[in-house]
C-alpha positions in Angstrom: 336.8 -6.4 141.6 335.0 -3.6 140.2 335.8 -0.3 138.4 334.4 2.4 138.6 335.2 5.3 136.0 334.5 9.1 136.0 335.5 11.0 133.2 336.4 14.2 134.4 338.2 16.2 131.6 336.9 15.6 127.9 336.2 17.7 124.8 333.0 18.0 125.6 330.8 17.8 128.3 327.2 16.2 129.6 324.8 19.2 130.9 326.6 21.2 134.2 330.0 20.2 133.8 332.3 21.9 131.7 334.7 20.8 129.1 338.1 21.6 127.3 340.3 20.1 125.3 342.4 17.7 127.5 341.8 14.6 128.9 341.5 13.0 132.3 339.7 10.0 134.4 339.6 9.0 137.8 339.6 5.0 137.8 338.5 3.7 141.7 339.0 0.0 141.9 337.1 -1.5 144.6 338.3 -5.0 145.6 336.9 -6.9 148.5 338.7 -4.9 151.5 340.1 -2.0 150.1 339.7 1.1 147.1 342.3 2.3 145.2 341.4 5.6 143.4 343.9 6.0 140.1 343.9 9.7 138.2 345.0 9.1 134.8 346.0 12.4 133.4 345.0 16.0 134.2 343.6 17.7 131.8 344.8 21.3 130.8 342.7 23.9 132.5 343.1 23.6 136.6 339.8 25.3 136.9 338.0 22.9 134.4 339.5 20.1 135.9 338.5 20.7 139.6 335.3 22.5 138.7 334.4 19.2 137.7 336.2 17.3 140.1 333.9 19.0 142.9 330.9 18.2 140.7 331.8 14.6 140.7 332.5 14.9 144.4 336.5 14.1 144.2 338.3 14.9 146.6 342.0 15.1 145.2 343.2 14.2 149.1 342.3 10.8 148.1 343.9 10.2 145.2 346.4 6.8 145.6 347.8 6.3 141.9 348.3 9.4 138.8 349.7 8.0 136.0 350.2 10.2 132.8 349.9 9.2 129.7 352.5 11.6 128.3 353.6 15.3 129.2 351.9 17.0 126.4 350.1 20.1 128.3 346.5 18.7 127.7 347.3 15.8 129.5 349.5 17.0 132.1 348.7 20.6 132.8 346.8 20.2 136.0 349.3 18.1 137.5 351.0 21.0 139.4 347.9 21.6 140.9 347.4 18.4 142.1 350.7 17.5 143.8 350.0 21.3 145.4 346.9 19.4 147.8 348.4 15.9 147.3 352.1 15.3 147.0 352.7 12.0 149.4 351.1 10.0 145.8 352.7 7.4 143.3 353.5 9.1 139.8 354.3 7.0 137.0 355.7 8.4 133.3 356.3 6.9 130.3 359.9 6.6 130.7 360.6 8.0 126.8 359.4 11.3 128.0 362.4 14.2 126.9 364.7 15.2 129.7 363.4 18.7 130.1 359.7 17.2 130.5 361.0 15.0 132.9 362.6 17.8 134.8 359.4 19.8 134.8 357.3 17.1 136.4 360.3 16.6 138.6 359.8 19.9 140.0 356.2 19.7 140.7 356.5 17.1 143.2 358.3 17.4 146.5 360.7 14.7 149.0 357.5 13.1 149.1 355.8 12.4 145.7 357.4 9.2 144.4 358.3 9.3 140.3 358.2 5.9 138.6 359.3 5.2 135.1 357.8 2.7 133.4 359.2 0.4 130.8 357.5 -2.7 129.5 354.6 -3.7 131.7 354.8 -2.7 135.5 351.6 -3.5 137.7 350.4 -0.5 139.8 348.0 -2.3 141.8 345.8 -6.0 141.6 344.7 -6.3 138.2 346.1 -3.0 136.8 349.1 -2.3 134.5 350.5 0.3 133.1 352.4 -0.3 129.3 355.0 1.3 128.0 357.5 0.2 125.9 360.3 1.2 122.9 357.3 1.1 120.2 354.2 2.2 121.9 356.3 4.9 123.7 352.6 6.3 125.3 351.5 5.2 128.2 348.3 3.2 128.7 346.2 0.8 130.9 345.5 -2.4 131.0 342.7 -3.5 133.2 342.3 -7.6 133.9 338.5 -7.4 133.9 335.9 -10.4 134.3 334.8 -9.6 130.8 338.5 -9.4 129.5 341.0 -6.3 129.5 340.1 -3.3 129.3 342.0 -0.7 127.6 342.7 3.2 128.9 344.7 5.4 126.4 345.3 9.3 126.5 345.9 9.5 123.0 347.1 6.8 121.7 349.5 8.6 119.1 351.9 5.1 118.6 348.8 3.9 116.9 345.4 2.5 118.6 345.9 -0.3 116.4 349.5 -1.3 117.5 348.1 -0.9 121.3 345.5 -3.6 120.5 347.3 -5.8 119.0 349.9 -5.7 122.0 347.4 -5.9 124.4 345.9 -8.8 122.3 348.8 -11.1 124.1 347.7 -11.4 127.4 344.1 -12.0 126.8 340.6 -11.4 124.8 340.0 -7.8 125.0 336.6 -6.5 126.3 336.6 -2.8 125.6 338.9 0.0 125.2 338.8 4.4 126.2 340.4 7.3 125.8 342.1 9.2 123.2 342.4 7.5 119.9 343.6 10.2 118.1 344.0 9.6 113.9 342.9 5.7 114.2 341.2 4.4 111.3 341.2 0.5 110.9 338.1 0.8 112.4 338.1 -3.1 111.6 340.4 -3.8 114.8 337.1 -3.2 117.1 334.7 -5.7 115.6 335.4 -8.4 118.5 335.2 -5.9 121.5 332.3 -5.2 123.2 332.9 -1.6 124.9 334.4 0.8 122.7 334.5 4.5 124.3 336.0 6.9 122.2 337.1 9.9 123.9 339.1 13.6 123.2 341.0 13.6 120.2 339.2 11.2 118.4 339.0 11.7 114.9 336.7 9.0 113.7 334.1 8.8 116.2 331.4 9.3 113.9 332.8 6.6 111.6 333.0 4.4 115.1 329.9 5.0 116.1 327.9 3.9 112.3 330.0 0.9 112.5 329.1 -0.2 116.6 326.8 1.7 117.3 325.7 -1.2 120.0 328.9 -1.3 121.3 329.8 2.6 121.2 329.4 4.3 125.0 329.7 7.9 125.0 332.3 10.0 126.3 332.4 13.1 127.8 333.0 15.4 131.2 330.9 14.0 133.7 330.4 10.6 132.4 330.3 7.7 134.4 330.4 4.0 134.1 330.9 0.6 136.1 332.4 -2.1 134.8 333.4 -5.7 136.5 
């Protein structure tokens, strides 16, 4: 198996994409006889996000998986626009999202778009999982990975620290991305290898003098490959 991940909405940007505050990735996971192309979040902006979804040469018709972290409007806001070109698509929420979010994503959808809460762990495809439970009430994902898991956060408001050491139970953990929003026991990330630090990350200076081998950067446009 291999991933393939293109960062598509960030705070900021590599040179000819643009950027915004939000957050969103498209994850393709390429097995032996098949592709599964996974959007986790949206971003805010719909022109930001498929400005650079164009420049990345994404075609939102092929989209298979969206999973959002949570509904807050810099994660979610492009997902109307979305469902608008692809509706017949798996959707899975956090399932401690606020009845009148839940509504509102409800009624972007149509008969066809299939909603899918998610409590405890729930496997979306081979190898990937999406977490969610009582205490870490943001969604994340948890990628089985040669190398170890592989962590994927929007924001991580429960507490990077508390995802770690729940993702800690089900194997070594090789890197983590996303959002890690106010996270500062920087000490957490010594043993993993691949730390990407991404949106509303308020210590990614700190991060980066402390790994500054293991520290990728993040950003619109960005790309990686991982197996």
């Amino acid at each position: 198996m291999k991933l393939e991940i293109s960062i598509i909405y960030d705070n900021t940007s590599i040179t000819g994409f643009k950027h915004g505050w939000g957050f969103s990735t498209l994850i393709k996971v390429q097995y032996d006889s098949e592709t599964k192309n996974i959007l986790f979040d949206t971003g805010a902006n719909k022109e930001i996000l498929f400005y650079n979804m164009e420049k990345l040469k994404i075609n939102p018709k092929n989209i298979d998986i969206i999973v959002l972290s949570h509904p807050h409007f810099d994660h979610a806001g492009g997902l109307p626009y979305i469902l608008k070109i692809k509706d017949d698509v798996d959707v899975y929420l956090p399932k401690f999202i606020g009845p009148l979010d839940r509504t509102e994503i409800y009624s972007y959808g149509s008969n066809r778009t299939k909603f899918i809460d998610v409590e405890g762990i729930v496997e979306i495809t081979d190898n990937v999982k999406c977490v969610c439970t009582k205490e870490i009430f943001e969604q994340f994902l948890m990628v089985h990975l040669s190398k170890g898991l592989f962590i994927i956060s929007g924001c991580a408001h429960p507490g990077l620290g508390r995802i770690i050491d729940f993702t800690k139970n089900y194997g070594k953990i090789f890197g983590v991305m996303g959002g890690f929003h106010g996270f500062a026991k920087l000490e957490k990330l010594k043993d993993i290898d691949f730390i990407a630090p991404c949106h509303c990350t308020s210590q990614t200076d700190a991060i980066k003098r402390l790994y500054q081998d293991k520290v990728h950067d993040c950003g619109a446009g960005k790309q990686y490959e991982l197996i």
